[in-house]
Every structure is written in structure tokens, then in C-alpha cells.
C-alpha positions, 0 to 999 in steps of 0.5 A: 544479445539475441539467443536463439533457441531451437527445440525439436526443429523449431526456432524459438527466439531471440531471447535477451540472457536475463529471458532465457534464464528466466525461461529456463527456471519456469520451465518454458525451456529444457535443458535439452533444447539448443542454442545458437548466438551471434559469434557461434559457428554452430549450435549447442546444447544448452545444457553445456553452453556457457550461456548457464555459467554465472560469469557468462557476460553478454558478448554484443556491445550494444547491451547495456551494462548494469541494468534498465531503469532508474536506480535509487530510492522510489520517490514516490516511497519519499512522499508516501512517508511523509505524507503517513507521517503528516496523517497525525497532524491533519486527515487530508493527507491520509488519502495521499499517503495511500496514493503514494503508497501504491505509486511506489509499489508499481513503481519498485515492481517496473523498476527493480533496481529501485528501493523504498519498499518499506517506506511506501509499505509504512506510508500506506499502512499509516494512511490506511490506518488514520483513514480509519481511525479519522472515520471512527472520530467523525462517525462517533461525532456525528453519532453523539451530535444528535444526542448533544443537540438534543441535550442542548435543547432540554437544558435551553428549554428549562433554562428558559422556564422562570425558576418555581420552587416545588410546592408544599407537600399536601398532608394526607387527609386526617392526619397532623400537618406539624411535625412529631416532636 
């Protein structure tokens, strides 16, 4: 339905109902503007009109009933759960569950009726959280990998070398090489 508003002589409009509720609430509009519709002979003060009712139901027929947009859980809530709970089992899918995650909160904001915030918000916490952790691991690894490699190479060169027993220790000078009795 087209409202039309009109506010110190001048005519604001057309609003849809849900428009001029939410113009109204923020403050756009006041109370004390006027308003006029398809069917009215004449215009009425807002603050009486049965625009402000809770059961007032659009007149014009070519409103839709129950809403715009697809209802029902956001698909992209789906993949972005399972995709955060594959991140255990392997590191690829950690970056997707983080994609989807966004996807379904754009999705859930455009598209009201939807639902699945929850599932996207899993999604994406576990997502980002493997992606940490999978980058701790790989940093700690390659941190340690030069340490290893080396220690590797220090065990390749003595085991290289032929085994020689140490030698005798040497008595000092003046002393009595055999041992006390």
C-alpha cells in the first residue's frame, strides 16, 4: 500500500506500512504529520489513524502477504557448520567455514525471515579458531624444523666418524701411575 505523508504542506511519500513504522520510530516523522491512502477521502492526523493500530492489515490487494524473501534456514548456515566441523579433520576446510560464515550473516541480514544465525556464528568461530590453531602447528613446525635438521645432521656426522675409544688419561708428572691400594 502507498502512504502518503504530508508534513507542513509538503508531501513526503509513497511510504510502504512497514516504511512508515520504521520512519516514525527513528523519528523521520512525528506524530503530528498527516496522512492520506488509497480509499481515504481526506487526510488524517497520524496520531489517530488506524495506520498506528497493531491489527491494521494493508487494504491494497497487490501487497504481498506474509513477507518478502525466502524463509527457512540460510543454506549458507548449513555449509558454514559443517564446513567448522570438517576443520578437525582436515585444515582446507577451515577458510571455507569462514566464507560461509559471512555469506549467512549477509544472507540472514537481507532476508529477515531466514534463520541459522547460530549455525553461521558456530561455523565461522570454529573456522577462524582452527585457522589459528593450524597456523600455530605449522609455525611451531617449521620453527623446530631447523633445529631438527640440524640435530639430524650432528647425529649423521658422528655416526659417520669410526667409533675410537677415548684415550688413557696421562698421569701427572711425579706421580705413581698404579692405583693406591
Amino acid at each position: 500500500m502507498a502512504i502518503f505523508v504530508q508534513r507542513n504542506s509538503q508531501k513526503l511519500g509513497p511510504y510502504t506500512l512497514a516504511e512508515l513504522r520504521s520512519q516514525l520510530a527513528s523519528g523521520a516523522l512525528s506524530l503530528k504529520d498527516y496522512v492520506w491512502w488509497t480509499g481515504q477521502t481526506e487526510w488524517i492526523p497520524l496520531v489517530g489513524s488506524p495506520v498506528l493500530a497493531p491489527g491494521f492489515e494493508d487494504p491494497d490487494p497487490a501487497v504481498k502477504k506474509g513477507g518478502d524473501g525466502p524463509t527457512g534456514t540460510s543454506p549458507f548456515s548449513i555449509a558454514a557448520l559443517v564446513a567448522g566441523l570438517l576443520v578437525f579433520m582436515a585444515f582446507f576446510t577451515s577458510i571455507p567455514a569462514i566464507v560461509f560464515g559471512l555469506c549467512a550473516l549477509d544472507d540472514l541480514k537481507k532476508n529477515k525471515r531466514r534463520t541459522g544465525r547460530r549455525m553461521a556464528l558456530i561455523g565461522l568461530a570454529l573456522g577462524v579458531l582452527s585457522t589459528g590453531i593450524w597456523g600455530v602447528l605449522v609455525g611451531l613446525y617449521y620453527y623446530n624444523s631447523d633445529t631438527l635438521e640440524s640435530m639430524k645432521n650432528h647425529d649423521e656426522a658422528v655416526n659417520s666418524q669410526p667409533f675410537v675409544p677415548p684415550a688413557p688419561k696421562a698421569s701427572a708428572p711425579g706421580t705413581n701411575a698404579a692405583p693406591a691400594q
